[in-house]
C-alpha positions in Angstrom: 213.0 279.3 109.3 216.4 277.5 109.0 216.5 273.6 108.9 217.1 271.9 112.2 220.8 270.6 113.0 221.4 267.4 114.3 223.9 265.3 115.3 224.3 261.7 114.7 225.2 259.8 117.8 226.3 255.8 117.9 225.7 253.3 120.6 227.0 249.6 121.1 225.6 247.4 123.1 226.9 243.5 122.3 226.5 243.5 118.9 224.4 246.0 118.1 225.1 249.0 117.3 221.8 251.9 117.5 221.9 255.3 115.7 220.5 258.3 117.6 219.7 261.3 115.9 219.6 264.3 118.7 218.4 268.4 118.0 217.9 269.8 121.4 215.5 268.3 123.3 214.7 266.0 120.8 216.4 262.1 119.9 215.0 260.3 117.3 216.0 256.9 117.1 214.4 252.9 116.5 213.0 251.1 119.3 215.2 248.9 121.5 214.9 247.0 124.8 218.8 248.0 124.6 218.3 251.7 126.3 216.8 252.2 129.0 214.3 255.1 128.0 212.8 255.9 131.5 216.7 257.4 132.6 216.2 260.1 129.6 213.3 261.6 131.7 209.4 263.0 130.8 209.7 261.5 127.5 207.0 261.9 124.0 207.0 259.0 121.8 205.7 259.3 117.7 205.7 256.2 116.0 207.8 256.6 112.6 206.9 253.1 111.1 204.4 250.5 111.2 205.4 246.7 110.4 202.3 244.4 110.0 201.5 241.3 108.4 199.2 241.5 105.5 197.0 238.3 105.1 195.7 239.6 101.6 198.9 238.9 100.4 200.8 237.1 103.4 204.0 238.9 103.7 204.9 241.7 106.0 204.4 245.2 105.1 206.4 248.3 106.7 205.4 251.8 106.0 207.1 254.8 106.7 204.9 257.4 108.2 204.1 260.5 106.5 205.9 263.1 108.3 209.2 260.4 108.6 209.5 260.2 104.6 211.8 262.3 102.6 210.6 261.5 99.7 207.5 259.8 97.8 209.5 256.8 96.7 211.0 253.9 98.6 208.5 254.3 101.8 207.0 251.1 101.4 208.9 247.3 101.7 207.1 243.9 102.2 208.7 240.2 102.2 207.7 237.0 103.5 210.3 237.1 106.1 209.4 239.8 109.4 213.3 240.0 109.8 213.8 241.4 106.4 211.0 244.5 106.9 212.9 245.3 109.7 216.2 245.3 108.1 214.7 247.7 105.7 213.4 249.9 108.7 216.1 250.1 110.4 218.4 251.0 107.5 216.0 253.7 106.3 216.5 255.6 109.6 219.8 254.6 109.9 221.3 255.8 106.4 217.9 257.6 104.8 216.3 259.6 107.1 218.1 262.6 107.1 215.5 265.1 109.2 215.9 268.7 108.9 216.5 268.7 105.4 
C-alpha cells in the first residue's frame, strides 16, 4: 500500500500562525478557537495528545498517543509550567509529526 501524501497548509490569524496537515478528506491539525470547525462540515475528531497535571509529581505531563508517534522516543514532556507542555505539543505536530511515513 503506498504511504499517504499530504500537504502542509499554513494559517495566520493575529499572531498565530496554525499548521494543517490535509490527505483527501482528512486535516490533521491542533485545536484552536481560531477556526471555525463547524464550516468544514460532518466532521470526526481523534485526540492526538493528552496534557494533564500529575499531582504525584506536580508538573504537567503531555503524551503523544500511540498511533500519533513516529517513533518510541521523545513522546512524553512534563514541566512545572502548562504553557511549556503545550509548546512542546504544538511543535511536535508542527515540525515532528510527519504522517504517512
Amino acid at each position: 500500500m503506498p504511504a499517504q501524501r499530504f500537504r502542509r497548509l499554513t494559517f495566520t490569524k493575529g499572531d498565530k500562525q496554525h499548521v494543517l496537515l490535509v490527505s483527501g478528506n482528512a486535516i490533521f491539525t491542533l485545536h484552536t478557537e481560531d477556526m471555525h470547525l463547524p464550516s468544514l462540515g460532518k466532521l470526526e475528531i481523534k485526540r492526538a495528545s493528552d496534557v494533564e497535571f500529575c499531582e504525584a509529581t506536580q508538573q504537567w505531563e503531555g503524551v503523544i498517543r500511540e498511533e500519533f508517534r513516529m517513533s518510541a522516543h521523545h513522546h512524553k514532556f512534563s514541566h512545572a509550567s502548562r504553557e511549556a507542555v503545550l509548546d512542546w505539543e504544538r511543535f511536535y505536530f508542527d515540525h515532528v509529526y510527519q504522517p504517512g511515513t
